[in-house]
C-alpha positions, 0 to 999 in steps of 0.5 A: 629423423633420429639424432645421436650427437651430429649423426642423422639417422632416417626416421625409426632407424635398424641398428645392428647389434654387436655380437661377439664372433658375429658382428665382424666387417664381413658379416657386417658389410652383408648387413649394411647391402641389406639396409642397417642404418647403424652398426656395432662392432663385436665388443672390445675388452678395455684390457686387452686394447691396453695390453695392445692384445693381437685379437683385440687390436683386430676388433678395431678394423672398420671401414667406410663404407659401413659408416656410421659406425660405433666401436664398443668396449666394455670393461670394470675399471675407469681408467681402462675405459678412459684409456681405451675410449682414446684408442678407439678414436684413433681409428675414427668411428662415428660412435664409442659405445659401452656394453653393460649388458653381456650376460656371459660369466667371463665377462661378468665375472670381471665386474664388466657387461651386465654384471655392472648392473649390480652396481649403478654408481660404478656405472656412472663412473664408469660412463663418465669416464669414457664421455669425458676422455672423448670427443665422440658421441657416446652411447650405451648398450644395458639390459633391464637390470641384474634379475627380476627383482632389480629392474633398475633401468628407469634410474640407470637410463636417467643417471646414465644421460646426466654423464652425457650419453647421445643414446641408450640400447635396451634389451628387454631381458634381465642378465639372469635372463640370459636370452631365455624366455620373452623379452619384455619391452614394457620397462622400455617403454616406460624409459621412453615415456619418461618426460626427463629422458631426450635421447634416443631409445632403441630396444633389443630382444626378439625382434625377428620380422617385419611384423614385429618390428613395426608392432612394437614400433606402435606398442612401445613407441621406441625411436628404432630397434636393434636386431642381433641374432634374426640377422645372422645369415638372414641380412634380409630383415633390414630391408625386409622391415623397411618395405613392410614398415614402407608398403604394408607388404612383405618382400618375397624370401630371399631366393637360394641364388640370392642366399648363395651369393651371400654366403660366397659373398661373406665367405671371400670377404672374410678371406681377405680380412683375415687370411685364407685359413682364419676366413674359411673356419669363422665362415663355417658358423653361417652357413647353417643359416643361409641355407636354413629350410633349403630341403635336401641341402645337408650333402652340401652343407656338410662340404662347405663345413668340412673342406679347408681351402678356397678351391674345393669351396668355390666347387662345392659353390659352383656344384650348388650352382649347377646341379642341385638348384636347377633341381630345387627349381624343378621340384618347386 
């Protein structure tokens, strides 16, 4: 059993990762069917919740079923992140987390994310602030420093559980980085291995089958992983690793029904969060992933991306449903 605060997670638990545009309750409803254990938010601005900005306020929608359940924000001034951690708990999530780890210049560029890297004792203060203005359990997300010549998490995990954090998320790759080359998941291990650090240690960063989350398991001893981009269209790999890690053995890919339903699944779900025209144009971006390797499925995948409303939509489904996978069956 792993512990963030008074929140039971089950042995070795898959945390799914905030994503910006990604991470939202559709998409995250599709992912706790599958099995996450624990799952983010896309990340907030502390600037935009006190402006009370439309689409920051937006961010804040959760819902039970997905408990547990973690809000980040992210932000450069420790007022603002004071200020915003209380917002959050208003909305009753099970956890507040801290994003120092987005690499995107817009948001460095403002002396947030990753670009708070640069500057461990802003990072502190910054941390401090949120611990001390909630009752929730805090956690933080980071990378493993600025570039290759400033890996800093060794001291930044330390200095980071003095403020009273319940859990650190690291992604193997450094902000110059970006999501480029190999994440290396040496330095969280060493983070880990540390006989001063109590909390959990999830690492992040190319975990991308059963395999490898098992393999890194053993190899770096972590307390769980946090997977972000394999699960966007593939909620599968939660319950995926959890069979491996169970039985040894891989479960069969999901079928084009199963793959199908997900999609009307995340498509109908994002309608009724948002509205028939907003749901539909944020569906879009998925469907490439669902249907990834279905031979001869670009006809239908240029319908799905181009039609506007829910009726031509729920007829491309049924066409799918009825004319190309008894074809696809033939074929296999």
């Amino acid at each position: 059993m792993v512990k963030i605060g008074n929140i039971e997670l089950p042995d070795f638990p898959l945390l799914l990762a905030p994503m910006e545009d990604v991470s939202d309750p559709p998409f995250r409803r599709l992912c706790k069917m599958h099995g996450a254990d624990l799952m983010y938010t896309e990340f907030i601005s502390s600037e935009g919740l006190i402006r009370d900005a439309i689409k920051s306020r937006q961010k804040l929608d959760i819902f039970d079923y997905e408990r547990p359940i973690g809000i980040q924000i992210f932000g450069g001034d420790e007022e603002a992140m004071a200020m915003s951690a209380k917002i959050v708990e208003t909305v009753q999530p099970d956890i507040v987390d801290i994003n120092f780890g987005c690499p995107v210049k817009k948001v460095v560029c403002k002396g947030a994310g990753a670009g708070v890297l640069k500057d461990i004792d802003l990072m502190v203060r910054l941390t401090k602030s949120v611990v001390e203005s909630t009752h929730l359990p805090v956690t933080v997300k980071t990378r493993l420093g600025w570039d290759s010549e400033s890996i800093n998490i060794y001291e930044v995990a330390e200095r980071l559980q003095e403020t009273g954090i319940k859990a650190l998320s690291i992604h193997g790759r450094t902000r110059m980085q970006m999501y480029k080359g190999e994440a290396n998941w040496e330095p969280i291990a060493k983070v880990k291995a540390n006989p001063n650090i109590e909390i959990p240690i999830f690492g992040n960063g190319d975990i991308d089958s059963p395999q490898k989350a098992i393999a890194y398991k053993e190899k770096y001893g972590v307390d769980g992983v946090m997977i972000g981009r394999a699960a966007i269209g593939y909620p599968w790999i939660f319950e995926q690793i959890k069979h491996y890690r169970e039985t040894g053995e891989l479960l069969a890919e999901p079928t084009i029904i199963e793959r199908m339903e997900a999609a009307k699944n995340h498509l109908n779900w994002a309608v009724e969060w948002k509205g028939e025209r907003t749901g539909i144009l944020e569906t879009r971006m998925h469907y490439t992933n669902y249907f990834k390797g279905i031979p001869n499925f670009k006809p239908y995948r240029t319908k799905l991306v181009t039609h506007d409303n829910l009726v031509d939509l729920e007829a491309t489904f049924k066409e799918i449903e009825e004319e190309f996978i008894p074809k696809l069956t033939e074929i296999q």
